[in-house]
N, C-alpha and C positions, 0 to 999 in steps of 0.2 A: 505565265506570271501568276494565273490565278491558283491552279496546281501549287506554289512555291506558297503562296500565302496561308492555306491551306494546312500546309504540311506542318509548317516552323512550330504554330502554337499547340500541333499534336506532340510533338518533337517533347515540346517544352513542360508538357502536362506530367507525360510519362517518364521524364529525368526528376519530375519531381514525387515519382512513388516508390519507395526500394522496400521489397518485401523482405519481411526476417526472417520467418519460420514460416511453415506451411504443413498441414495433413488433413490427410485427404481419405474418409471410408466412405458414407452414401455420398456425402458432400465434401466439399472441402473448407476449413476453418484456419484462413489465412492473416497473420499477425504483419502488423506494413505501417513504414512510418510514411505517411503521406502529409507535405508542405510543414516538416518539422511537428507533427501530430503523432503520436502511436496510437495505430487503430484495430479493433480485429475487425475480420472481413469475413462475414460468413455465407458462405454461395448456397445455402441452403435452397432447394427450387422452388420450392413452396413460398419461404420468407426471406429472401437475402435481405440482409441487413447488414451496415456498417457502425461501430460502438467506438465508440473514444476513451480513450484510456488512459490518457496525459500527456505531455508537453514531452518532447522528443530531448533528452540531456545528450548531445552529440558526445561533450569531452568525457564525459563518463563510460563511454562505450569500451576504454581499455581495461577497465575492472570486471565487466563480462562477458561470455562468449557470445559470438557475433548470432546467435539466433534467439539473443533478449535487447531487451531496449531501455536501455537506463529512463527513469521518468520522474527521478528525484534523486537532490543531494542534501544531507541534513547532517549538517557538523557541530559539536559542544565545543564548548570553550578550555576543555581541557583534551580536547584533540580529536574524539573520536568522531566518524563517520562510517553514516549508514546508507550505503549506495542502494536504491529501488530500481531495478526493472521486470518490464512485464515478459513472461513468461509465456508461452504457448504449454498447455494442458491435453499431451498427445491422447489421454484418457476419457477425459470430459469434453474435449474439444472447446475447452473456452481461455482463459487466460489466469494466471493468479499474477501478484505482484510478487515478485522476492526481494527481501533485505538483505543484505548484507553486510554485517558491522566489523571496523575496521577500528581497529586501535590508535593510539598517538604514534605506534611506530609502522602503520601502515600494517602488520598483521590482521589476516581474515579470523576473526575469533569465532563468528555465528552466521548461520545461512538459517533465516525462516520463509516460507512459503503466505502470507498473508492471501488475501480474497481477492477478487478483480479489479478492485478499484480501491485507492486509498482515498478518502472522503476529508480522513482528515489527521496531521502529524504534526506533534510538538517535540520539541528536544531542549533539554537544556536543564535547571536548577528550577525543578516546574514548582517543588515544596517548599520553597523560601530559603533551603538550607544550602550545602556544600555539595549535596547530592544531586546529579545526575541521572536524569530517567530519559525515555525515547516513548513518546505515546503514540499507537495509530488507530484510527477507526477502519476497517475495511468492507467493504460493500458488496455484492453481487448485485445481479439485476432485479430479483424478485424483493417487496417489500418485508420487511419486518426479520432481515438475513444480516445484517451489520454484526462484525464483532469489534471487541476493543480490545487490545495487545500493549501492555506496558512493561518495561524490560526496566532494571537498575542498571547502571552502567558504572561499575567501579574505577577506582584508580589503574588496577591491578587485575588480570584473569579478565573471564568469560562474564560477556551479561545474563544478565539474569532473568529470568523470566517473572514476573511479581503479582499479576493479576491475564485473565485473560475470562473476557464476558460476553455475552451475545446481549451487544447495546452499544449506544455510544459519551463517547464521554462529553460533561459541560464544562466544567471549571475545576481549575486545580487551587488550592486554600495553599497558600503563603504564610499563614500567621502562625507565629512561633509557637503558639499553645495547642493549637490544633489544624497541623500540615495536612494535608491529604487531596482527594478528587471528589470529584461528586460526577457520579452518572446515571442515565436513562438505560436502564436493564429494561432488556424488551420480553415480554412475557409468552407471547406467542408459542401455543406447542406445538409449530405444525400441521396440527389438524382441525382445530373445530375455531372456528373463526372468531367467537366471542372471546377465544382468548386473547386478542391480538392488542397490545396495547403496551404503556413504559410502567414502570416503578422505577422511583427517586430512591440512589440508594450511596451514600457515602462513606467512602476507605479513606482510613487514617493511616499515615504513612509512622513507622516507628522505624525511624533514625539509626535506631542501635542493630535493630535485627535485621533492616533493610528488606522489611515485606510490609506490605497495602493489607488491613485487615478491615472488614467492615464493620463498620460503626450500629452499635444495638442502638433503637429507637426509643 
């Protein structure tokens, strides 16, 4: 009896881990949604560690192949949707996110490859107007790594790509005179530390050409 008691809640632990992808050179760097979590697992000997990656999207699972893991769905109101999941990185051994934007009639129109963690995504009529954009901040692990990725989203064709910045976004301007975003561009050059810090820098959205241009001071 005590053997049975034992066993059940082991039983029950490991039906709740299903790994996605896996590889494996000194170590192995294993992607696994664990309790509706996607996580990487990395068996490193030195420092295993396990990284969270976002919420486990189950119904989204048939828009990609079984060795990513849906971990957002973000729809506009004129149809489109951009399905995210994480990605195993057989090269770097770490994870990216991939989007995937899908039309009003279910056509795949764009696959991009984003950073390991989405921080942060908006979608929808962000400039006050009739237009449609998708914004996302993406993350890695080390500091001062965020980039910002904004796309136009037309009625008709392929989105567009409109800005893309190593920073994150704050606010997007709604007012009819002057539409646009305002973001923290991060200065950091990689190497010498004093550079490491934001500048405030804001893009005007124009309407007609449908590109973000940045605003002179």
């Amino acid at each position: 009896m005590k053997t049975t008691v034992i066993l059940i809640p082991l039983l029950t632990l490991s039906a709740a881990v299903e790994q996605v992808d896996i590889v494996c050179r000194q170590y192995c760097s294993i992607l696994e949604v664990k309790d509706g979590v996607v996580q990487l697992r990395d068996e490193s000997s030195r420092a295993p560690r396990r990284i969270t990656i976002g919420r486990y999207v189950a119904e989204d699972q048939q828009f990609v192949p079984r060795t990513e893991a849906p971990t957002s769905d973000l729809r506009s109101l004129s149809g489109w949707r951009v399905v995210v999941s994480a990605v195993l990185d057989h090269q770097e051994l770490g994870v990216r996110q991939r989007l995937r934007f899908f039309d009003s009639r279910g056509v795949l129109r764009l696959q991009y490859d984003a950073l390991a963690v989405l921080e942060q995504q908006r979608i929808g009529r962000l400039f006050g107007g009739a237009d449609e954009v998708l914004a996302v901040t993406s993350n890695e692990e080390h500091a001062y790594n965020a980039r910002t990725d904004i796309w136009f989203l037309p009625e008709q064709g392929d989105p567009k790509q409109v800005l893309s910045v190593v920073g994150v976004f704050q606010t997007f301007r709604k007012e009819s005179d002057s539409p646009g975003v305002v973001l923290a561009r991060q200065t950091y050059d990689g190497v010498d530390s004093k550079t490491k810090g934001f500048v405030r820098e804001e893009y005007a959205w124009d309407a007609i050409a449908k590109v973000l241009r940045l605003r002179s001071k």
